[in-house]
FIRO-892266 format. One line per field, with one value per residue (C-alpha): residue number from 1; x, y, z. Coordinates in steps of 0.5 Angstrom, whole numbers, plus 500, padded with zeros to 3 digits. Example, Ala and Ser with C-alpha at 12.3 -4.5 7.8 and 13.67 -1.06 7.14 Angstrom:
2
num c(1, 2) .
px c(525, 527) .
py c(491, 498) .
pz c(516, 514) .
END
This chain:
286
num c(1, 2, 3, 4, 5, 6, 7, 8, 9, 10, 11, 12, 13, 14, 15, 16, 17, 18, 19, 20, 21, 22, 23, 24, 25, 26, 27, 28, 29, 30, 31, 32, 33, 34, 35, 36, 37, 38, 39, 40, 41, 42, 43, 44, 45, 46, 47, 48, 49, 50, 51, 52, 53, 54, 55, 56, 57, 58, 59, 60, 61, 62, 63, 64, 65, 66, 67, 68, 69, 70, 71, 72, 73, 74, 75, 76, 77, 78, 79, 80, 81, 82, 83, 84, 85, 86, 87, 88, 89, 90, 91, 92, 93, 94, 95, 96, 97, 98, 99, 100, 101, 102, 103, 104, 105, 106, 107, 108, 109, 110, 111, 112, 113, 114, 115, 116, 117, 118, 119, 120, 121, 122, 123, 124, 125, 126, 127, 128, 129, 130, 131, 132, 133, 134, 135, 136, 137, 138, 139, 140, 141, 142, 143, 144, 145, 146, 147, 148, 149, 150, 151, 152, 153, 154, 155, 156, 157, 158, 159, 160, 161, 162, 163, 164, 165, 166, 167, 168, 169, 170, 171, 172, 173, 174, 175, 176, 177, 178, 179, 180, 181, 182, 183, 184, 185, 186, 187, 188, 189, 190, 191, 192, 193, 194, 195, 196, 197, 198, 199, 200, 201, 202, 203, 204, 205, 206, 207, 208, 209, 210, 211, 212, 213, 214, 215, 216, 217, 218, 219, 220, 221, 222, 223, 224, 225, 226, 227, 228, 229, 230, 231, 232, 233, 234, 235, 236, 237, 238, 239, 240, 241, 242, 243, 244, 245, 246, 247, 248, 249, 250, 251, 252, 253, 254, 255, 256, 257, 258, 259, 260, 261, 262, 263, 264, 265, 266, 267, 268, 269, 270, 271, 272, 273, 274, 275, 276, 277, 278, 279, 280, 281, 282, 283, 284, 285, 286) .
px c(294, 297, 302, 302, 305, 303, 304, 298, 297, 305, 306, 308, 303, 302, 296, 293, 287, 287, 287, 281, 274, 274, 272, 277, 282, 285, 291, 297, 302, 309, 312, 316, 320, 319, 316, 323, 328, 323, 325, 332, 327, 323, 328, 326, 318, 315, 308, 311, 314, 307, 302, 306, 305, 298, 297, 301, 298, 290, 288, 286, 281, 284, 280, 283, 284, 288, 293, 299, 301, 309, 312, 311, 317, 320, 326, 327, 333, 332, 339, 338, 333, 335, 330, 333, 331, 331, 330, 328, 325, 318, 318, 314, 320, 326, 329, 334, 340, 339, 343, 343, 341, 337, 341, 340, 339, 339, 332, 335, 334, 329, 326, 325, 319, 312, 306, 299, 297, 304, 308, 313, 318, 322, 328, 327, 332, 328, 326, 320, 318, 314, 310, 312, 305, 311, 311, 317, 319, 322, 329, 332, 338, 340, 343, 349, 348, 344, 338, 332, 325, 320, 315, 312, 307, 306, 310, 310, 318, 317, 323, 325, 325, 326, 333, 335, 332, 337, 344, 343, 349, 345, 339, 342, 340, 333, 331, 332, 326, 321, 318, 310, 310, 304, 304, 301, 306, 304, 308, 308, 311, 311, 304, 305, 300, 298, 293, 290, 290, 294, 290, 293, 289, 290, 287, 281, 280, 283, 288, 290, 289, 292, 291, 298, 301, 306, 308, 312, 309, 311, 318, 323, 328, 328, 327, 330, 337, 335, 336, 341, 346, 344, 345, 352, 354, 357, 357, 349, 350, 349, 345, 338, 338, 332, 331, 326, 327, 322, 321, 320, 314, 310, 310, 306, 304, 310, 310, 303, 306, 303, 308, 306, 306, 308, 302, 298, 296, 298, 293, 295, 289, 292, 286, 286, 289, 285, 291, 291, 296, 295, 301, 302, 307, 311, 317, 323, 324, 329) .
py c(223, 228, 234, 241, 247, 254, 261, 266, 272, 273, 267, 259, 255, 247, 243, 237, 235, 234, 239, 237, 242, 249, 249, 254, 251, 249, 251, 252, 256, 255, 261, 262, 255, 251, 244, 241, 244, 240, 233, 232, 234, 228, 223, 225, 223, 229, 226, 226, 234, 235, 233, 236, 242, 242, 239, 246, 250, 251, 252, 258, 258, 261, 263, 259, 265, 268, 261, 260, 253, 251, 244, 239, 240, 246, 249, 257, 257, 254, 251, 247, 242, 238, 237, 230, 224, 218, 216, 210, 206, 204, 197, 200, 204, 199, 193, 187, 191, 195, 198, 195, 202, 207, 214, 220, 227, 234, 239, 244, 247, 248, 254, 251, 246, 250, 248, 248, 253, 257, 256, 251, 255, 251, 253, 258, 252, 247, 241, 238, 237, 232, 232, 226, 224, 221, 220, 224, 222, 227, 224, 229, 229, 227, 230, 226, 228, 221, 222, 220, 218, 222, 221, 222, 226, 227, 230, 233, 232, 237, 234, 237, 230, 232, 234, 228, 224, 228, 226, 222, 226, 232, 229, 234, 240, 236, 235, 243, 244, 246, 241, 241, 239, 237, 240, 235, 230, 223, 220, 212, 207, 210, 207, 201, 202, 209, 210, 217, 222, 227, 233, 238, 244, 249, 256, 252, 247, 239, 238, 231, 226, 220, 214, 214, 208, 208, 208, 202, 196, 199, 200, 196, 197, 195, 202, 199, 198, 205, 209, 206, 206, 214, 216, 212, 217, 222, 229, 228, 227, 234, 235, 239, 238, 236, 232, 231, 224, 223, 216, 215, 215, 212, 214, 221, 227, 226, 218, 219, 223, 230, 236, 241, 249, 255, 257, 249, 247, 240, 237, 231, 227, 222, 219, 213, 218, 223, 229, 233, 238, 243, 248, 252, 253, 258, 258, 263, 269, 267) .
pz c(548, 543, 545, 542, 542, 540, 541, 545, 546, 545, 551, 549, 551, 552, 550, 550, 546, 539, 535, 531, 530, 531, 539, 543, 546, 552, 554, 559, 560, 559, 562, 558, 558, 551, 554, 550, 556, 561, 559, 563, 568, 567, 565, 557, 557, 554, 558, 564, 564, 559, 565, 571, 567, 566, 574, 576, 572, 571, 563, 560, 554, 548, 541, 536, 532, 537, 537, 533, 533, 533, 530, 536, 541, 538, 541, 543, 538, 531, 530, 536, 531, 526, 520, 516, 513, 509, 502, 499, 504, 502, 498, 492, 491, 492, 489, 491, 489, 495, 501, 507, 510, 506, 504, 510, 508, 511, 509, 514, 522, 526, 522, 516, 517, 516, 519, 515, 511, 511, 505, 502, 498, 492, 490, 484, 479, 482, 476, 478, 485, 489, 495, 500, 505, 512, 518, 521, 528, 534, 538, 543, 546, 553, 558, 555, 547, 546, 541, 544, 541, 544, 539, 532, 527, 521, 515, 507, 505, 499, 494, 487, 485, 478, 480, 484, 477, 472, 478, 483, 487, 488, 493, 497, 492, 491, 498, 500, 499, 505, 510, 513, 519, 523, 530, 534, 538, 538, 544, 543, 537, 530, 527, 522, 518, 515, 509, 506, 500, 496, 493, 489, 488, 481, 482, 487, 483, 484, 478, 481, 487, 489, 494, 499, 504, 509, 516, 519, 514, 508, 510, 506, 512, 519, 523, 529, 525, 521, 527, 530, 525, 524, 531, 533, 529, 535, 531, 532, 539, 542, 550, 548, 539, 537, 531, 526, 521, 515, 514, 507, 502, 498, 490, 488, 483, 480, 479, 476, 471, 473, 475, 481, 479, 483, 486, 488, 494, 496, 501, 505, 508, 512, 514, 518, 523, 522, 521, 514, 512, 507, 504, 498, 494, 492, 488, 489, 485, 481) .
END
């Protein structure tokens, strides 16, 4: 099963298939409550408040066209989502003088993740920026603030990894680039192996391709260890805040030697689960 949420018709709508093909979709409305206010009443399980809905309320068929999708478990109000991520946790990427836990980072709230197709935005000084293929996975506050895993999907980590490689102190600056994220939540663990394609596209035509892997077998670090010493951290803990975490990547267009431009498509394939994001980017006026 996978979980997504969308706008139709100007109403917030639940569905639960996958969002593969072009058949219309069907689609259960939310009257008005976003599915996320609805996991205290189901002691956080987003399966259980997904199927009481989808029992209470007969689905209607949407045209696709009509359908705007929004990132899994998103909140009314974008200040009630944290979007923030780890660095350097896949093992082509680290050596043995290594941390014991990776470095965190913040990308922004809730309203700067965009979906496949919108536009990633890059600061307008940005020095080289990369796409990151990653697995992103979606905690949510309880009742008392304690973030709880609810699921995970897909994600682009967009970073201006330019400027992070001429000052390692201002990752924060380099990781203010917009995220893509997939739309569909997937309840369960996070995978452990996940394999797929980058393709940059440049005035329509493919300008560089790169094979990618990640997921929890690639990671230098533990995930258990890496979350829990994130959330013991109390001023993340607040009732209802919905967070997104990266996890890494592995190397791309940038290790290779390539630079992406104002105006390129980054299309990520994550094939093994059969889940792409594509978004192009555009850089700021400066």
């Amino acid at each position: 099963m996978v979980i997504f949420e969308c706008l139709y018709r100007g109403e917030r709508h639940l569905g639960l298939t996958p969002l593969t093909g072009d058949l219309p979709l069907q689609l259960h409305p939310l009257d008005g409550r976003p599915l996320v206010d609805l996991l205290p009443e189901h002691g956080g399980d987003p399966v259980a408040a997904a199927e009481r809905i989808a029992g209470q309320r007969p689905p209607v068929t949407a045209d696709r066209a009509e359908v705007r999708l929004l990132p899994p478990l998103l909140p009314a109000h974008p200040g009630d989502a944290l979007v923030s991520g780890f660095m350097m946790t896949h093992n082509v990427k680290v050596d043995s003088e290594v941390p014991d836990q990776p470095t965190w980072f913040v990308k922004g709230f809730g309203d700067s993740l965009r979906l496949p197709g919108e536009p990633l935005g890059v600061p307008a000084d940005a020095v080289a920026v990369c796409e990151e293929a990653e697995v992103v996975l979606v905690y949510v506050g309880d009742p008392e603030g304690v973030p709880r895993y609810t699921g995970w999907t897909f994600g682009n980590d967009l970073t201006d990894i330019g400027r992070f490689k001429q000052h390692a102190g201002h990752l924060s600056y380099a990781k203010l680039c917009d995220p893509a994220i997939a739309p569909a939540l997937h309840p369960g663990p996070p995978p452990a192996e996940v394999t797929g394609q980058t393709v940059v596209e440049r005035d329509g035509l493919p300008a560089w391709k790169g094979e990618f892997r990640t997921g929890l077998q690639a990671l230098h670090y533990g995930l258990p260890a890496m979350t829990a010493r994130l959330f013991a951290y109390r001023t993340l803990h607040r009732p209802g805040l919905v967070h997104y975490v990266y996890l890494g990547a592995d190397r791309g267009s940038f290790h290779a030697g390539f630079r992406l431009a104002d105006g390129d498509r980054v299309a990520l394939d994550f094939s093994s689960h059969g889940v792409a994001l594509s978004n192009p980017l555009a850089w700021e006026a400066g």
